[in-house]
SEMARKOL-482686 format. One line per field, with one value per atom (N, C-alpha, C, O): x, z, y; atom name; residue in three letters; residue number from 1; chain. Coordinates in nm, 2 decimals, padded with zeros to 4 digits, always signed. Example, Ala and Ser with C-alpha at 12.3 -4.5 7.8 and 13.67 -1.06 7.14 Angstrom:
SEMARKOL-482686
east c(+01.32/+01.23/+01.32/+01.42/+01.28/+01.37/+01.29/+01.34)
up c(+00.78/+00.78/+00.78/+00.85/+00.71/+00.71/+00.79/+00.80)
north c(-00.57/-00.45/-00.33/-00.33/-00.22/-00.11/+00.00/+00.11)
site c(N/CA/C/O/N/CA/C/O)
code c(ALA/ALA/ALA/ALA/SER/SER/SER/SER)
pos c(1/1/1/1/2/2/2/2)
unit c(A/A/A/A/A/A/A/A)
//
This chain:
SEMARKOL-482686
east c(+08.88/+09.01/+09.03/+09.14/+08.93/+08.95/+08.94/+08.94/+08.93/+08.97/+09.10/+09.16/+09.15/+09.30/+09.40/+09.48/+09.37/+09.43/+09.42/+09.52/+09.32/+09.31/+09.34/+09.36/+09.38/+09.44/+09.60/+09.65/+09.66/+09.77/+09.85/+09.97/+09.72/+09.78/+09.76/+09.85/+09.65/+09.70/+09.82/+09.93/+09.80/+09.96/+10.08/+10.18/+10.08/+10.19/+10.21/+10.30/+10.12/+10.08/+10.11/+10.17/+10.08/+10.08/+10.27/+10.33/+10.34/+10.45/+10.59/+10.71/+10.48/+10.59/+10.57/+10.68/+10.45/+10.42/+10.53/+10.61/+10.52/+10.62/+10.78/+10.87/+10.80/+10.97/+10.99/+11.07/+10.89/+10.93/+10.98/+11.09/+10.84/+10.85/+10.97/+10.98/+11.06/+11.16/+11.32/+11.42/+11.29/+11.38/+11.40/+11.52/+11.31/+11.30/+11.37/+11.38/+11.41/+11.46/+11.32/+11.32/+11.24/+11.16/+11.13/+11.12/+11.11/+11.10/+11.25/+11.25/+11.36/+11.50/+11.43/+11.40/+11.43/+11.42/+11.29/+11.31/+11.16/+11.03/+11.00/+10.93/+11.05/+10.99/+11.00/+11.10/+10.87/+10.93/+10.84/+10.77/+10.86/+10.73/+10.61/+10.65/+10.52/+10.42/+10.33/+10.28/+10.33/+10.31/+10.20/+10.17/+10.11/+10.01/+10.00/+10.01/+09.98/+09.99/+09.85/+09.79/+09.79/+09.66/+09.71/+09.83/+09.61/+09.64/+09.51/+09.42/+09.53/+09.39/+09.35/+09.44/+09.22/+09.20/+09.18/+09.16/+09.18/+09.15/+09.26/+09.26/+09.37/+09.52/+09.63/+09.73/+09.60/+09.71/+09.84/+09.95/+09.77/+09.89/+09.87/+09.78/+10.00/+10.05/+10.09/+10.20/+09.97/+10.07/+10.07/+09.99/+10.21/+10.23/+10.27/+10.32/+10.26/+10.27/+10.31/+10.27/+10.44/+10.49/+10.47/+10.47/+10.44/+10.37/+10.47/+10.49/+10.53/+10.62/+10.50/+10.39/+10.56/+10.49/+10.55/+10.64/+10.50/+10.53/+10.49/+10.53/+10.39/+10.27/+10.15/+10.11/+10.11/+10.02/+09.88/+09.87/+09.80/+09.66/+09.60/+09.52/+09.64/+09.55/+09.45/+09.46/+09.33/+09.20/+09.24/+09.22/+09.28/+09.30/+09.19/+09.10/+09.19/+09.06/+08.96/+08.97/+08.83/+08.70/+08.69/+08.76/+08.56/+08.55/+08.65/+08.61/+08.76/+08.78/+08.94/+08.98/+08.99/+09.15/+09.17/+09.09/+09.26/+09.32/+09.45/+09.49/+09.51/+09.65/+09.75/+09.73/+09.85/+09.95/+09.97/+10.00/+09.95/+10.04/+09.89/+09.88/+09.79/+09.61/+09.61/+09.55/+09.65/+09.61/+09.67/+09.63/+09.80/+09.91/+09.84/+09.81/+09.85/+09.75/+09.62/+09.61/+09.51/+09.39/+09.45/+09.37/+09.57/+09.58/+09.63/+09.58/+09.76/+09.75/+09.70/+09.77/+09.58/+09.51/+09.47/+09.48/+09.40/+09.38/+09.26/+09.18/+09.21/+09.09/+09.03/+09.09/+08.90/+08.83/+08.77/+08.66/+08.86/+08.78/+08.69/+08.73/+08.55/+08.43/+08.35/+08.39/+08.23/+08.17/+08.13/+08.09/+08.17/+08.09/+08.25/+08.26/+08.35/+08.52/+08.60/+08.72/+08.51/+08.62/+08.78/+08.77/+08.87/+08.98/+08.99/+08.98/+09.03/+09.08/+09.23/+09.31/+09.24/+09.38/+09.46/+09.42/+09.61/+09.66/+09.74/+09.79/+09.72/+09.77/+09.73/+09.77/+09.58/+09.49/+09.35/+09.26/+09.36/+09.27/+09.12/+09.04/+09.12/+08.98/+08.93/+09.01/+08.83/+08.81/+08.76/+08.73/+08.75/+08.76/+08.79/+08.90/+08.72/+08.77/+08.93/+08.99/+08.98/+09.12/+09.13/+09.03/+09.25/+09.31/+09.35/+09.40/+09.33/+09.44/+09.50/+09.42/+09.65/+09.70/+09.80/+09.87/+09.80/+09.89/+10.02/+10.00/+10.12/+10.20/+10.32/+10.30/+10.43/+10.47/+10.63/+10.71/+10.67/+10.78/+10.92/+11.02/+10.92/+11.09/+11.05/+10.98/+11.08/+11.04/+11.16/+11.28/+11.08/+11.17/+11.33/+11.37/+11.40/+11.51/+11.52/+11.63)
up c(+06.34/+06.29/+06.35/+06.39/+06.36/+06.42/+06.58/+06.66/+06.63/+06.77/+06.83/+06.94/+06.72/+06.67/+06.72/+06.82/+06.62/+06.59/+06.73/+06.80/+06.77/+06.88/+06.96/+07.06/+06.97/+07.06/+07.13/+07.23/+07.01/+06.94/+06.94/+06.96/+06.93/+06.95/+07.07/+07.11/+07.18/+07.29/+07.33/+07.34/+07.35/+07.43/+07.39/+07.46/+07.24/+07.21/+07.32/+07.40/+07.32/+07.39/+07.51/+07.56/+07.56/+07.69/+07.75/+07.85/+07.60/+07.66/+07.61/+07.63/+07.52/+07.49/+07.63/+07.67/+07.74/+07.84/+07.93/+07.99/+07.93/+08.05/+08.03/+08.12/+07.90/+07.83/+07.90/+07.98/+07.85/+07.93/+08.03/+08.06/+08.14/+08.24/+08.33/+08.45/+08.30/+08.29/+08.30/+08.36/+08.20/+08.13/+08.22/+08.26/+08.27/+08.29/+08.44/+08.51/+08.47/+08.58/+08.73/+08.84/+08.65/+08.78/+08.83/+08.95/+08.72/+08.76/+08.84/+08.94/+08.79/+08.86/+09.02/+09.11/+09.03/+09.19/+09.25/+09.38/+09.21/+09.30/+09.24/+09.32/+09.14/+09.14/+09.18/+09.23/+09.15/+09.21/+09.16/+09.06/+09.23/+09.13/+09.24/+09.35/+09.20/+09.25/+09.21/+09.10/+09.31/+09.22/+09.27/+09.39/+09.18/+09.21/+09.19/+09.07/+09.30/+09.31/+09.33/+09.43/+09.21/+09.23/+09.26/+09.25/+09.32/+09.37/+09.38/+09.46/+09.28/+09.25/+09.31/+09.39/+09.39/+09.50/+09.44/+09.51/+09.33/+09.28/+09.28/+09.32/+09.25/+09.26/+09.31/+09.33/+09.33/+09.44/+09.37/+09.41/+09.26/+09.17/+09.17/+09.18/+09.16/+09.24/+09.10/+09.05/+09.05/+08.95/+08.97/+09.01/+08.92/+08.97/+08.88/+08.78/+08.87/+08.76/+08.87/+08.97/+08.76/+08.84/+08.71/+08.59/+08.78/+08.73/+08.79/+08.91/+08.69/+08.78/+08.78/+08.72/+08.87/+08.94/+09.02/+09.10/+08.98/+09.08/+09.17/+09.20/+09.20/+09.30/+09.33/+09.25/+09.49/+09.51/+09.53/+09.55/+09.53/+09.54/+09.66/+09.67/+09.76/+09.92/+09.94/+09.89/+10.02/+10.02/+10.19/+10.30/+10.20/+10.35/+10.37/+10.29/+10.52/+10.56/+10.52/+10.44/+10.59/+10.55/+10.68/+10.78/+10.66/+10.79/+10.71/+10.73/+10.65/+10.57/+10.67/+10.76/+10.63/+10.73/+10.79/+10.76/+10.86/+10.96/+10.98/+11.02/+10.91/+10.90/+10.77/+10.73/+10.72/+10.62/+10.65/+10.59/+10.75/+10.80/+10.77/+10.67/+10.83/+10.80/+10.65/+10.58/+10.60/+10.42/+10.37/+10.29/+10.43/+10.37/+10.33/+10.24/+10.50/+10.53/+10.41/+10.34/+10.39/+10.34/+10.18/+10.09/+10.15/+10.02/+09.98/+09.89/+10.09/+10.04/+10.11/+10.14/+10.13/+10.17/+10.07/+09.95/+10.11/+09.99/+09.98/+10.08/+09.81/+09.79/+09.71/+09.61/+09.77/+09.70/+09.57/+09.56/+09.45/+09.35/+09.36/+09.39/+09.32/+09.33/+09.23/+09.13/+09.24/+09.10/+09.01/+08.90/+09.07/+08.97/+08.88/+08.80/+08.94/+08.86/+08.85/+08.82/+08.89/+08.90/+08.80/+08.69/+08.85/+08.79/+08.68/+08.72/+08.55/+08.50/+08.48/+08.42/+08.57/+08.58/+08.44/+08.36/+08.44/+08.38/+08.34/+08.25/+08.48/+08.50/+08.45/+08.37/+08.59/+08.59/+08.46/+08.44/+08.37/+08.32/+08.31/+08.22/+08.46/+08.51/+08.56/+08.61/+08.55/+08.62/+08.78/+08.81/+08.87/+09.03/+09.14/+09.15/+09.21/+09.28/+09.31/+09.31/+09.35/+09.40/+09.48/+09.49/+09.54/+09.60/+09.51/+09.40/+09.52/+09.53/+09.57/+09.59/+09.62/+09.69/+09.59/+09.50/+09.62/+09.58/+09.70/+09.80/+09.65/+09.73/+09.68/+09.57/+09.75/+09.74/+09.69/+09.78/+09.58/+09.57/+09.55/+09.58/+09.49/+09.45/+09.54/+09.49/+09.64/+09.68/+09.65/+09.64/+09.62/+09.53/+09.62/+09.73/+09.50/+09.58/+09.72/+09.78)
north c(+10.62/+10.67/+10.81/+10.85/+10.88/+11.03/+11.00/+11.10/+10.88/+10.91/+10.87/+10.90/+10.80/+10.72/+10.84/+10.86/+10.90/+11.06/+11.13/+11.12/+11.19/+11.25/+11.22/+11.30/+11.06/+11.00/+11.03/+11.07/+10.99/+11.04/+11.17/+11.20/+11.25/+11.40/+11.43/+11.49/+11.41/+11.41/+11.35/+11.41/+11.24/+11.18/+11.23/+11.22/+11.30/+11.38/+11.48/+11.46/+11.60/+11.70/+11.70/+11.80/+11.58/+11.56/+11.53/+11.55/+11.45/+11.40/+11.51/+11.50/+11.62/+11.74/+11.82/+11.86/+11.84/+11.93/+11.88/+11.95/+11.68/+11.68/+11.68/+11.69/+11.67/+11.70/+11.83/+11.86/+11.92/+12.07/+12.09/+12.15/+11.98/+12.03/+11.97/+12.03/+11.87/+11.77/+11.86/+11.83/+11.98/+12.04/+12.15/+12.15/+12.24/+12.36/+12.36/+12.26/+12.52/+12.47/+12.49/+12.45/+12.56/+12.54/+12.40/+12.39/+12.28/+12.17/+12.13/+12.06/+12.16/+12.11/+12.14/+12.06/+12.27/+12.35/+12.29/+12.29/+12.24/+12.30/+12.10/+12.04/+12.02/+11.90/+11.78/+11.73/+11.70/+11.61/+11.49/+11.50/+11.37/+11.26/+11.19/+11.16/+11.18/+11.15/+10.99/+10.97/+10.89/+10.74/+10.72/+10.75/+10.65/+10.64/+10.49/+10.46/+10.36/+10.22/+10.20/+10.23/+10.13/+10.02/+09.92/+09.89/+09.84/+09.72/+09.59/+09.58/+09.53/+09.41/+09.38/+09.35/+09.32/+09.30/+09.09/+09.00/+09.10/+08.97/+08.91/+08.80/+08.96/+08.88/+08.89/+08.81/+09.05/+09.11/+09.17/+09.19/+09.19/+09.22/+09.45/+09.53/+09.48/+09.61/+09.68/+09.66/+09.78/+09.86/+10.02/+10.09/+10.05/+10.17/+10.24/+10.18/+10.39/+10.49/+10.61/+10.66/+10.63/+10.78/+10.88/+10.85/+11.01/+11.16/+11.26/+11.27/+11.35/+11.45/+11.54/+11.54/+11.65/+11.77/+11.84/+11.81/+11.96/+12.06/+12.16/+12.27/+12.09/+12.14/+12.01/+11.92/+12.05/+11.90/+12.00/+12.13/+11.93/+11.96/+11.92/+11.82/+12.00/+11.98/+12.06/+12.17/+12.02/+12.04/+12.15/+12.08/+12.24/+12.29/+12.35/+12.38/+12.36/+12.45/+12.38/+12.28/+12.43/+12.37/+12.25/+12.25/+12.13/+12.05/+11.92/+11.80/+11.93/+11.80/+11.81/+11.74/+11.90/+11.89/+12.04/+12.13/+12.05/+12.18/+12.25/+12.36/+12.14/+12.13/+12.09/+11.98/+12.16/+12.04/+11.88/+11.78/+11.91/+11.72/+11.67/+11.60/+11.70/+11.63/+11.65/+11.57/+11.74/+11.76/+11.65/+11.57/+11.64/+11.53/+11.35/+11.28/+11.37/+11.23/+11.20/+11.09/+11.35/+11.26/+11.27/+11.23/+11.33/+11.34/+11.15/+11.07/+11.11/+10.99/+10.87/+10.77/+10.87/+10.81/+10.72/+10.76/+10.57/+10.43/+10.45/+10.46/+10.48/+10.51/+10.38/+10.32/+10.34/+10.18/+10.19/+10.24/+10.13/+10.13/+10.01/+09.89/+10.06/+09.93/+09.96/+10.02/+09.92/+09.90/+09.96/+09.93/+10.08/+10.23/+10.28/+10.36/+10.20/+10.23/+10.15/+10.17/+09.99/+09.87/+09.88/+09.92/+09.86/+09.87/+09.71/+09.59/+09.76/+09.60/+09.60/+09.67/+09.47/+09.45/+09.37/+09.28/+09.46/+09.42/+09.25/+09.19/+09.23/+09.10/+08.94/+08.85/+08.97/+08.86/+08.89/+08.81/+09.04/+09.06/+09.07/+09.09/+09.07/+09.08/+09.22/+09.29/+09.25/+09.36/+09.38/+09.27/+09.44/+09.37/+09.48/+09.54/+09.49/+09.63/+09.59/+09.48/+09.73/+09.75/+09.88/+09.96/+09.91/+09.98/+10.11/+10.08/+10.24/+10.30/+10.38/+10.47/+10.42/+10.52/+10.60/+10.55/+10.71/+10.82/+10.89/+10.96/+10.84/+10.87/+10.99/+11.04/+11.04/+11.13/+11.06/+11.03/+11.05/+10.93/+11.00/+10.94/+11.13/+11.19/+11.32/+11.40/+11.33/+11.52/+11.60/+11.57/+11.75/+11.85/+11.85/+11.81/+11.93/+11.94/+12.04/+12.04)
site c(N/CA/C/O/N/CA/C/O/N/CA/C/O/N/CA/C/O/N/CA/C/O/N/CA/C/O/N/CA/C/O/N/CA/C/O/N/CA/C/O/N/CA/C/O/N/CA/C/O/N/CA/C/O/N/CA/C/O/N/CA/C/O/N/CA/C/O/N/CA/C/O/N/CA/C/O/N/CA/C/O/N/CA/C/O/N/CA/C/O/N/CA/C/O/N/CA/C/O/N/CA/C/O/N/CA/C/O/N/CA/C/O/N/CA/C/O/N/CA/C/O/N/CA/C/O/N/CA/C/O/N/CA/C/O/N/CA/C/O/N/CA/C/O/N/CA/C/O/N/CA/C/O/N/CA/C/O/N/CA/C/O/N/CA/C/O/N/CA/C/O/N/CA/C/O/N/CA/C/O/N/CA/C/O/N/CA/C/O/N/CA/C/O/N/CA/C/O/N/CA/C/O/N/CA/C/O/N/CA/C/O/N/CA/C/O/N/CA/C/O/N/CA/C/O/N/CA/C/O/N/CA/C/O/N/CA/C/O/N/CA/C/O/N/CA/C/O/N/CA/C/O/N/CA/C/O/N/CA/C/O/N/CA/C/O/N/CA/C/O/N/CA/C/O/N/CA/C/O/N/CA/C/O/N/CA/C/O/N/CA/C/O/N/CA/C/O/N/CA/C/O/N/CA/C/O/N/CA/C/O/N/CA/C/O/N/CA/C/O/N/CA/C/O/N/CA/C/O/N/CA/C/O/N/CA/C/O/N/CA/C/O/N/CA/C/O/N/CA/C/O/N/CA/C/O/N/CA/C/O/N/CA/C/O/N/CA/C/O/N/CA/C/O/N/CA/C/O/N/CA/C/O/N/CA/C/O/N/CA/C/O/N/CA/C/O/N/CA/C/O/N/CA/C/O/N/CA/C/O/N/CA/C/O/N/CA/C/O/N/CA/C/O/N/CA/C/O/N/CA/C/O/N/CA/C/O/N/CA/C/O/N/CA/C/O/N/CA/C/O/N/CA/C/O/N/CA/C/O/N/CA/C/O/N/CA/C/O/N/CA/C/O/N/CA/C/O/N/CA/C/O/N/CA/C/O/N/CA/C/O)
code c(UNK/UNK/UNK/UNK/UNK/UNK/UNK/UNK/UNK/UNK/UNK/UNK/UNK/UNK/UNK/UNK/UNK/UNK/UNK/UNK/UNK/UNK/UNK/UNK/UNK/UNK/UNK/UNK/UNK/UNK/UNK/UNK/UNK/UNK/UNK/UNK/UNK/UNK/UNK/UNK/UNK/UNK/UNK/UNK/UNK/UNK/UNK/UNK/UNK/UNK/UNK/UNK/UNK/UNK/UNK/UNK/UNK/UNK/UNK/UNK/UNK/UNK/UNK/UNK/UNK/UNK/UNK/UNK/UNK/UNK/UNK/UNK/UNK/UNK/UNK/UNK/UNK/UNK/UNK/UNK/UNK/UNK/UNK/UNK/UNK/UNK/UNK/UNK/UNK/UNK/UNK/UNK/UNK/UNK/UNK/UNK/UNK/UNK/UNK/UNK/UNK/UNK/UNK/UNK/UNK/UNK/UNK/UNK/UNK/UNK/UNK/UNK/UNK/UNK/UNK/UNK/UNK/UNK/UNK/UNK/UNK/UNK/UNK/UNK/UNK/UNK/UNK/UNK/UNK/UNK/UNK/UNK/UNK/UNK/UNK/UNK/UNK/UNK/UNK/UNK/UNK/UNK/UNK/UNK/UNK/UNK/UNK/UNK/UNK/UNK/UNK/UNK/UNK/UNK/UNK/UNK/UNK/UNK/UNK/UNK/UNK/UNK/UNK/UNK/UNK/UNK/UNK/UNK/UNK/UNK/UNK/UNK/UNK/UNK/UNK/UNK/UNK/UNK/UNK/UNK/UNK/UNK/UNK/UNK/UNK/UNK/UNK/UNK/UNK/UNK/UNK/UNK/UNK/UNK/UNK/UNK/UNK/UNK/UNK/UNK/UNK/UNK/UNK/UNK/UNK/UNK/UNK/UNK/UNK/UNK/UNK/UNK/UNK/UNK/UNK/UNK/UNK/UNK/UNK/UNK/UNK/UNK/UNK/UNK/UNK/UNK/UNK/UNK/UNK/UNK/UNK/UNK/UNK/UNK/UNK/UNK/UNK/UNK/UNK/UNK/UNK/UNK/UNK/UNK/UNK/UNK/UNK/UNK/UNK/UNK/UNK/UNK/UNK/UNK/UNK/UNK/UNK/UNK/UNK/UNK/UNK/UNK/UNK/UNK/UNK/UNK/UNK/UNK/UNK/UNK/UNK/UNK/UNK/UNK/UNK/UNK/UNK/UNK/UNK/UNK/UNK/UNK/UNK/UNK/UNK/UNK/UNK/UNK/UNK/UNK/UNK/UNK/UNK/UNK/UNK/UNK/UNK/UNK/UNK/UNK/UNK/UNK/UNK/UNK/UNK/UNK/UNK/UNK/UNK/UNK/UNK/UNK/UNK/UNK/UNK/UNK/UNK/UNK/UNK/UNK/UNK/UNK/UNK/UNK/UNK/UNK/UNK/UNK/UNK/UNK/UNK/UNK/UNK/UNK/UNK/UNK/UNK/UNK/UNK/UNK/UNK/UNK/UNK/UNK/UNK/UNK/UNK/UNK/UNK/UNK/UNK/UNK/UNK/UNK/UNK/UNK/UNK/UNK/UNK/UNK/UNK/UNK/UNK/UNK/UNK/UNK/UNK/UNK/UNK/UNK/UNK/UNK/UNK/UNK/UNK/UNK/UNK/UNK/UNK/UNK/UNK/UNK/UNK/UNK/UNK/UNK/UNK/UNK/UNK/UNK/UNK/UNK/UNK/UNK/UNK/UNK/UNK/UNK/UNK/UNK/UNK/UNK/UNK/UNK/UNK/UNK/UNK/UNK/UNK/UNK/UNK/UNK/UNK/UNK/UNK/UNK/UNK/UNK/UNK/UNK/UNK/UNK/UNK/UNK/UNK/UNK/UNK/UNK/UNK/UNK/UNK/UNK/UNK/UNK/UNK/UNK)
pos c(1/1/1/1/2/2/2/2/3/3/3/3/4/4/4/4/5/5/5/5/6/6/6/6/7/7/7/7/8/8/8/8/9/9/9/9/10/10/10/10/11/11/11/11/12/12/12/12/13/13/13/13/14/14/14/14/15/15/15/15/16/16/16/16/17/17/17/17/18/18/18/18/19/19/19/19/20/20/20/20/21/21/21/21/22/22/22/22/23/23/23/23/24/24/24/24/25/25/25/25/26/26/26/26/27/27/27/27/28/28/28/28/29/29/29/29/30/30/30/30/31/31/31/31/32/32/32/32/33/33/33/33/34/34/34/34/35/35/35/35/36/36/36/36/37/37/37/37/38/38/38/38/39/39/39/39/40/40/40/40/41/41/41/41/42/42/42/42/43/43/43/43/44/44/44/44/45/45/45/45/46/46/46/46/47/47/47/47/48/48/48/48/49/49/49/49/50/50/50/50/51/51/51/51/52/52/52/52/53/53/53/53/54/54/54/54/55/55/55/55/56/56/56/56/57/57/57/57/58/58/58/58/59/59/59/59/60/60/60/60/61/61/61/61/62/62/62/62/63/63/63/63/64/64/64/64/65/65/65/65/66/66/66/66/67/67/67/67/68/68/68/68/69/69/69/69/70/70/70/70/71/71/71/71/72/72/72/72/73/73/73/73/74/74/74/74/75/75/75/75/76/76/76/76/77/77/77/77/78/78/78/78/79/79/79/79/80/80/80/80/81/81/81/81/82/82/82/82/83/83/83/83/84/84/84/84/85/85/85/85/86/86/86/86/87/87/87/87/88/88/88/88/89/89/89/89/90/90/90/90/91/91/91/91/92/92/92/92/93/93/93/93/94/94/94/94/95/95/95/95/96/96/96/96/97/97/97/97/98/98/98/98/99/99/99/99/100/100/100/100/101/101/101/101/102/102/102/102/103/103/103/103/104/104/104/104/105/105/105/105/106/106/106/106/107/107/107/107/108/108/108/108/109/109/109/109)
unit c(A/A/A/A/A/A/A/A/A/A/A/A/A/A/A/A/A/A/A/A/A/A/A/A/A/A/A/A/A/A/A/A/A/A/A/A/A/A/A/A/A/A/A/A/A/A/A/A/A/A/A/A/A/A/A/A/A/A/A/A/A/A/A/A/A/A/A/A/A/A/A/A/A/A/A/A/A/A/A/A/A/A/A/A/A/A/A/A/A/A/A/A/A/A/A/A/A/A/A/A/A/A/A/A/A/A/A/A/A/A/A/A/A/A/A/A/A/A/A/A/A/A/A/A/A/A/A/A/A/A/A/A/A/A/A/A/A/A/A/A/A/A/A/A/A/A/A/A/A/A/A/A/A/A/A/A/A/A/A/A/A/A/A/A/A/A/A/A/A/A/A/A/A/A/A/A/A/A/A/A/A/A/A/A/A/A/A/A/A/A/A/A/A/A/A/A/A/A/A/A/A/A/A/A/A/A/A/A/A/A/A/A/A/A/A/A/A/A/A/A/A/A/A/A/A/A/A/A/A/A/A/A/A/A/A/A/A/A/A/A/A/A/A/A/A/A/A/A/A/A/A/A/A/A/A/A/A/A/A/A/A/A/A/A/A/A/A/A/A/A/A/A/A/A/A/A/A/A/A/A/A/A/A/A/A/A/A/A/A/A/A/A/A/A/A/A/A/A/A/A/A/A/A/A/A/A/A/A/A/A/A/A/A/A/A/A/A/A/A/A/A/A/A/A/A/A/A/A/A/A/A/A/A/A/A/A/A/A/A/A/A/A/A/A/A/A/A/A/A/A/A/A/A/A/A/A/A/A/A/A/A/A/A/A/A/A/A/A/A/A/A/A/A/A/A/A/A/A/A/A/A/A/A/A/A/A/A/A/A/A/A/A/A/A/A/A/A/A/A/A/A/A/A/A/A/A/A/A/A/A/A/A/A/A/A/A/A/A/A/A/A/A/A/A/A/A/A/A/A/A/A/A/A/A/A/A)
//
């Protein structure tokens, strides 16, 4: 029951943060949405979830990239879920490695 709750009041929390952020105009000026598509590798079934934002998280500098356009690339790059995070799909109900990529889907104005 008390994880019900906690439950609860996060996702509240979480869906008053993105009302704000929806609202405000820094989000009008600097936002945008970000989707993030698994993909089953058991049935081929494709789910996708969009996240607004208004800032991305690239790894610059260092031996990983050198550039925005290389940050860009390894940010949406297809990362393998396998056995240590198998995804369970909505679909076929199974759990099963899959795909996933994060892509760049509304860019700000």
């Amino acid at each position: 029951e008390v994880a019900k709750i906690r439950y609860r009041l996060t996702k509240e929390m979480v869906q008053k943060q993105q009302d704000w952020q929806l609202t405000s105009s820094i989000y009008h000026i600097f936002g945008g949405k970000i989707r993030s598509q698994v993909v089953c590798a058991a049935c081929g079934y494709r789910s996708n979830t969009f996240d607004p934002t208004v800032d991305l998280s690239l790894e610059i500098g260092g031996n990983k990239c050198h550039g925005v356009e290389e940050c860009l690339d390894m940010f949406t790059q297809c990362e393998t879920l396998g056995s240590s995070n198998e995804y369970s799909c909505d679909k076929c109900k199974q759990k099963s490695r899959a795909t996933k990529q994060l892509t760049v889907h509304t860019l700000p104005n």
